[in-house]
C-alpha positions as CSV (number, residue, x, y, z in Angstrom):
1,X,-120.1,26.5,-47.7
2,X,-119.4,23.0,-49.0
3,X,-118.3,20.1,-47.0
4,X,-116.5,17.5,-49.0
5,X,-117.0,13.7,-47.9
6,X,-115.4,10.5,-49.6
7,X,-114.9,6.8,-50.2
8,X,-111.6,5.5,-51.9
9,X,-113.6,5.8,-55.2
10,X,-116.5,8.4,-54.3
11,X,-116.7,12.3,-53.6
12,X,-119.7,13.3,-51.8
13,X,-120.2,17.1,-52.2
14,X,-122.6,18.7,-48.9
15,X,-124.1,22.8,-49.5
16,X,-126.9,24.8,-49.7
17,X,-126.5,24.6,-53.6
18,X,-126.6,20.7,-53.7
19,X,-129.7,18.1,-53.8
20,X,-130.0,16.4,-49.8
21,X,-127.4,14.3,-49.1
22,X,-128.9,11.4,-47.3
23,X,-127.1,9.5,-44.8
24,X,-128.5,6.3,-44.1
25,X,-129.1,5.7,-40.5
26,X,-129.9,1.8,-40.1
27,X,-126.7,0.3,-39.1
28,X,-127.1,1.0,-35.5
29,X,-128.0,-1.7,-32.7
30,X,-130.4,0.8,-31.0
31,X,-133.7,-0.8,-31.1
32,X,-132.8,-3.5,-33.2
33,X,-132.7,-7.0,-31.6
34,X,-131.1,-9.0,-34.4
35,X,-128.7,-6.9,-35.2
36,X,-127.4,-5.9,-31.6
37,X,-127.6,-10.2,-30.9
38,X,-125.6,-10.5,-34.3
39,X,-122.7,-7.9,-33.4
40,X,-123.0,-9.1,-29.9
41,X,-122.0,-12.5,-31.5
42,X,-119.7,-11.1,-33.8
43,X,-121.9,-11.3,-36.8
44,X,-121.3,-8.7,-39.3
45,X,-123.0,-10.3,-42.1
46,X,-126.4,-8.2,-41.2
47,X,-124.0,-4.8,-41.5
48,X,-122.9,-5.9,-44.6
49,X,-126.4,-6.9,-45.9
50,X,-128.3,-3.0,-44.5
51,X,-125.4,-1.5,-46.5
52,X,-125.9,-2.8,-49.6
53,X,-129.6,-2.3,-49.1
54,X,-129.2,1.4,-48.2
55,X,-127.2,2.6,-50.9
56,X,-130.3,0.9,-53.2
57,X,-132.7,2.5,-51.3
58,X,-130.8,5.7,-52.2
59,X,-128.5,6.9,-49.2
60,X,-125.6,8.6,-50.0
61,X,-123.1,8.3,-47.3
62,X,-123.5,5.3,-44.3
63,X,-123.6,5.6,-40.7
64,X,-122.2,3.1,-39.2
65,X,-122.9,2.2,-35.3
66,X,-121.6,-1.2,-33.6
67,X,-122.5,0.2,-29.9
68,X,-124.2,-2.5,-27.8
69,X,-123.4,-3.3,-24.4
70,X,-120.6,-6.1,-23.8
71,X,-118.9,-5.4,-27.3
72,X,-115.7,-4.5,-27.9
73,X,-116.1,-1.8,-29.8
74,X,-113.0,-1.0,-30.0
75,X,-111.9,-4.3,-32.3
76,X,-115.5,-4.1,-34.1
77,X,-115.9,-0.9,-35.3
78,X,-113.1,-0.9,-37.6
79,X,-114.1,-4.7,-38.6
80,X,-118.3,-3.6,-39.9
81,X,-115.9,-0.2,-41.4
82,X,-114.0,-2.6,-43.7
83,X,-117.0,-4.9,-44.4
84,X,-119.1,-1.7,-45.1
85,X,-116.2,-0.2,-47.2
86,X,-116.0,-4.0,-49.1
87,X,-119.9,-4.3,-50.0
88,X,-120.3,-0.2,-51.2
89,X,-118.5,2.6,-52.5
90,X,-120.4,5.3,-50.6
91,X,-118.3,7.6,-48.1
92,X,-118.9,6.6,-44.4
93,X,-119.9,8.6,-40.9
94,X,-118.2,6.5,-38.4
95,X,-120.4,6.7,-35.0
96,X,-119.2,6.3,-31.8
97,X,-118.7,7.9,-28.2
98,X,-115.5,6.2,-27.8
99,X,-112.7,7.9,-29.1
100,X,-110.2,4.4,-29.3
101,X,-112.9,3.3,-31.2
102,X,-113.4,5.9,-34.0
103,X,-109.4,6.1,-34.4
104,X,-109.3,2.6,-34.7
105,X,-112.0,3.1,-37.7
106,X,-109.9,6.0,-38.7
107,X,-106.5,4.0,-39.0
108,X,-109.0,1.7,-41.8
109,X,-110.7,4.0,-43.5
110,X,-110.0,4.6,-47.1
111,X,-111.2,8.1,-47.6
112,X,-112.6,11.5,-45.7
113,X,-115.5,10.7,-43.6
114,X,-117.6,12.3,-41.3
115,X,-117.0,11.3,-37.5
116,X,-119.7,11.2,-35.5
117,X,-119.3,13.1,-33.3
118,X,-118.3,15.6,-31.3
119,X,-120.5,18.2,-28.4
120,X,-119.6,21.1,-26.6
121,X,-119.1,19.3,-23.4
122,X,-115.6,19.5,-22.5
123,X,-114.3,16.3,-22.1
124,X,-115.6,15.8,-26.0
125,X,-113.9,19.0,-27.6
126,X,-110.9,17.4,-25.4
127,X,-110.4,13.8,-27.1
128,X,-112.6,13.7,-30.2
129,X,-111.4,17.3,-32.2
130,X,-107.7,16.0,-32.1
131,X,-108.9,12.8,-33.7
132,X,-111.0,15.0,-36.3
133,X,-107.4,17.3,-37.4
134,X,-105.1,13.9,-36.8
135,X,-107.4,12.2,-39.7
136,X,-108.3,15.0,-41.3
137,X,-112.1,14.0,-40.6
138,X,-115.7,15.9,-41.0
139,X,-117.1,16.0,-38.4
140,X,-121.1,16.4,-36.5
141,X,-120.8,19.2,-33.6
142,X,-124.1,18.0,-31.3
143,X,-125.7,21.5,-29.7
144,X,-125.4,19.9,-26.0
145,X,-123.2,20.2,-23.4
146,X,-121.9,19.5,-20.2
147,X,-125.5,20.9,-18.8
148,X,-127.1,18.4,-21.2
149,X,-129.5,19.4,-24.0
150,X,-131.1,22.9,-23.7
151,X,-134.7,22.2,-24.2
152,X,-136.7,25.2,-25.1
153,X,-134.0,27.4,-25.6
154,X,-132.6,27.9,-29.3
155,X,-130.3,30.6,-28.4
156,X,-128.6,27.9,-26.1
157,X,-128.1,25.4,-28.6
158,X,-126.7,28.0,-30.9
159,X,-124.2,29.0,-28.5
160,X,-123.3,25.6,-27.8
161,X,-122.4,25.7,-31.9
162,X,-120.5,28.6,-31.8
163,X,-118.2,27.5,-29.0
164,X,-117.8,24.0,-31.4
165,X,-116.7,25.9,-34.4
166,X,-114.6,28.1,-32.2
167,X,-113.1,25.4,-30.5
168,X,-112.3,23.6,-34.0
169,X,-110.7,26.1,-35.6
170,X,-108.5,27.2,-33.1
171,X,-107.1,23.2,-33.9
172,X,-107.1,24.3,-37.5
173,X,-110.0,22.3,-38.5
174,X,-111.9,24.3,-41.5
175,X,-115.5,25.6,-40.8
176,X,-116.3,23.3,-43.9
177,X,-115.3,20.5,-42.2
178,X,-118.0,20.8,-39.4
179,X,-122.0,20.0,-39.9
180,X,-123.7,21.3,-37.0
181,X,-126.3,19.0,-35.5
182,X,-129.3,21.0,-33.3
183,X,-130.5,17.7,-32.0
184,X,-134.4,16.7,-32.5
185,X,-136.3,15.6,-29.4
186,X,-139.6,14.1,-29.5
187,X,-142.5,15.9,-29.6
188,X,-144.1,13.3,-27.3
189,X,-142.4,15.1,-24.4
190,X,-142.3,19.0,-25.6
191,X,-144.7,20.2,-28.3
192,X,-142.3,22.9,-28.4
193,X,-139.4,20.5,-29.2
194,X,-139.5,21.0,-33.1
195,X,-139.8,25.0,-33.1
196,X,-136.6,25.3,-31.2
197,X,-134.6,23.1,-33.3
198,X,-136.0,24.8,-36.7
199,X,-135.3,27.9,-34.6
200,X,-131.8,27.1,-33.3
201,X,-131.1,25.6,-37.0
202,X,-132.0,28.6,-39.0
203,X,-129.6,30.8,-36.2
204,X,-126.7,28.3,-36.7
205,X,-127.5,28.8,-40.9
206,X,-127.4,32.4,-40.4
207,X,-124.7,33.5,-37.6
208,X,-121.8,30.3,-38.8
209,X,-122.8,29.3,-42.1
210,X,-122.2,26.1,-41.9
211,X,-124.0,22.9,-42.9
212,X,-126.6,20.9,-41.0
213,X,-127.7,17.8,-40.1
214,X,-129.6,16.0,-37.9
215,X,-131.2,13.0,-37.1
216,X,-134.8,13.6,-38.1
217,X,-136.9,10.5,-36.9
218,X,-136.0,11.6,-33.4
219,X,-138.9,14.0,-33.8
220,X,-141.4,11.4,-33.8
221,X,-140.7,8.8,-30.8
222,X,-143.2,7.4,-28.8
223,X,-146.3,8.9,-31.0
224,X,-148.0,7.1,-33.6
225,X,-147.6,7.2,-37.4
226,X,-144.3,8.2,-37.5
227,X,-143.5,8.0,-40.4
228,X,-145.9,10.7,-41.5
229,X,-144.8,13.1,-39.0
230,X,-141.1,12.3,-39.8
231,X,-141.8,13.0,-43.6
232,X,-143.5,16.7,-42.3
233,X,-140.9,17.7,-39.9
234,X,-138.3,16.8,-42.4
235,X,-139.7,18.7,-45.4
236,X,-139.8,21.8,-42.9
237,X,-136.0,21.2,-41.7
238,X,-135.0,21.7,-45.2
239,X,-136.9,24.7,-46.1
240,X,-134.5,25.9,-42.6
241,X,-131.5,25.1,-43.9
242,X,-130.9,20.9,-43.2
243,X,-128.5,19.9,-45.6
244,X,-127.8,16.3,-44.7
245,X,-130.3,14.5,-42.7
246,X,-129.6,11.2,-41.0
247,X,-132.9,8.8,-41.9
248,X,-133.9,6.0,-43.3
249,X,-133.5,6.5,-47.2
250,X,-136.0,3.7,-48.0
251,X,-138.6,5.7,-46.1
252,X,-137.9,9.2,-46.5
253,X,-136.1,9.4,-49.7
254,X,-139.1,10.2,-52.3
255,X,-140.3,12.6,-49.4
256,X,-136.6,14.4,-49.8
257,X,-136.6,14.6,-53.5
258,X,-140.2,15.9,-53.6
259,X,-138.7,18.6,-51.1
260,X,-135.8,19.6,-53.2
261,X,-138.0,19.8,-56.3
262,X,-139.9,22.5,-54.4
263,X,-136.8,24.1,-53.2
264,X,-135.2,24.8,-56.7
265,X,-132.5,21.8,-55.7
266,X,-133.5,19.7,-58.7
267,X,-133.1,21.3,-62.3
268,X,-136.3,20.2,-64.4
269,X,-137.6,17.3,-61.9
270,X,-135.1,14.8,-63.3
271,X,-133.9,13.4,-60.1
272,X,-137.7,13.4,-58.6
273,X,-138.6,11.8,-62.1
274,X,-136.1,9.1,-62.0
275,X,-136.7,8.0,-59.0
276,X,-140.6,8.0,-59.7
277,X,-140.1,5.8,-62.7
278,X,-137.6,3.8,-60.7
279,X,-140.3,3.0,-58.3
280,X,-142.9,2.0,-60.7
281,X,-140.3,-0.8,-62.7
282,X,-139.8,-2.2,-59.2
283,X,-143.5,-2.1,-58.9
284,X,-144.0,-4.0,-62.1
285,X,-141.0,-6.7,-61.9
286,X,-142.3,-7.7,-58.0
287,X,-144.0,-10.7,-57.7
């Protein structure tokens, strides 16, 4: 199964055969001050500045979130899309839960991207899967519903997939075209939140076949050192089938390569190796 992503100038390939695709999770308002108080002012300078800084850090593919209260998201989105589109050549997963917003992106958008997203609650498979065919879109399928997020049941969540991919291809939208997200809760709340979305995830791999993603850091919320339980639950997730995880590639990308290279996703070391000596120029050359 391979899901095929793209810029006006760059092909991004997602599959169990290819190295992590990392989509860069940082432009999105939630949690960050200055950068909800810059859209909020109609600032897209900061956008343009995490994009560029991403795709050096190493992400592959952007997401890219202008959702803060008292925007007009509809006008903006497609504005921080053609500033993002202007400042990289990565391809672009276009995030938001308004659906004149995302086909106002689409109507910009120079490429295939991923649309983020879609969930089995009705009024969802309704407005946002005739966007996904109209503009020939990927798209995320979130395992929740109109019953919200089933917590400790896997076999819920994988349902919720099925009915997803059901419900997209009876549109004519490819099973390629979907990346199934099983949604990571923190363990703060549920010690059993991580076993039942490595559980669900492995399920989705098995039953649909289809690619995964997921936003990782989600895992961690609320503990401390995060980041160290983000890099754990992460290296797990792709031993279970993750394909594309949505994170912060300055922080988790040596943590992803070092999981690949254990996985038999990187012939010989050279990506792990490039991006170790990489790491050590920077080192030197810093002042």
């Amino acid at each position: 199964m391979k899901t095929t992503v793209s810029s006006a100038t760059k092909t991004v390939i997602i599959g169990d055969d290819q190295p992590t695709v990392i989509i860069g999770e940082r432009i999105n308002p939630t949690g960050k001050k200055k950068l909800a108080a810059a859209l909020l002012a109609g600032d897209l300078e900061m956008v343009r500045q995490e994009a560029i800084q991403q795709v050096a850090a190493g992400a592959d593919i952007l997401d890219v979130n202008v959702g803060v209260a008292g925007v007009d998201e509809v006008a903006l989105l497609p504005e921080a899309v053609k500033i993002v589109m202007e400042a990289v050549d990565v391809p672009l997963c276009i995030d938001s839960a308004n659906p004149e917003a995302l086909e106002a992106a689409l109507e910009v958008y120079q490429g295939k991207p991923i649309v983020n997203s879609v969930s089995g609650e009705e009024a969802s498979l309704q407005r946002i899967l005739p966007l996904v065919k109209k503009y020939n879109t990927v798209v995320i399928g979130l395992c929740m519903d109109d019953d919200g997020i089933p917590q400790n049941d896997p076999e819920k969540r994988v349902a919720i997939a099925r009915k997803i991919v059901a419900r997209a291809e009876a549109l004519g939208i490819p099973r390629e075209d979907i990346l199934i997200d099983c949604l990571a809760l923190t363990l703060g709340a549920n010690d059993q939140a991580g076993l039942v979305t490595l559980q669900a995830m492995r399920q989705v791999k098995a039953e649909l076949g289809v690619n995964l993603t997921l936003g990782a850091s989600n895992i961690s919320f609320g503990l401390p050192e995060r980041e160290l339980l983000n890099t754990v639950f992460l290296s797990i997730c792709l031993a279970a089938g993750l394909n594309c995880p949505i994170v912060d590639a300055a922080k988790m990308r040596p943590a992803i390569l070092a999981a690949d290279l254990a996985l038999g996703r990187d012939s010989y070391g050279r990506r792990y190796i490039r991006a170790y000596r990489a790491r050590l120029k920077a080192a030197a050359s810093a002042p």
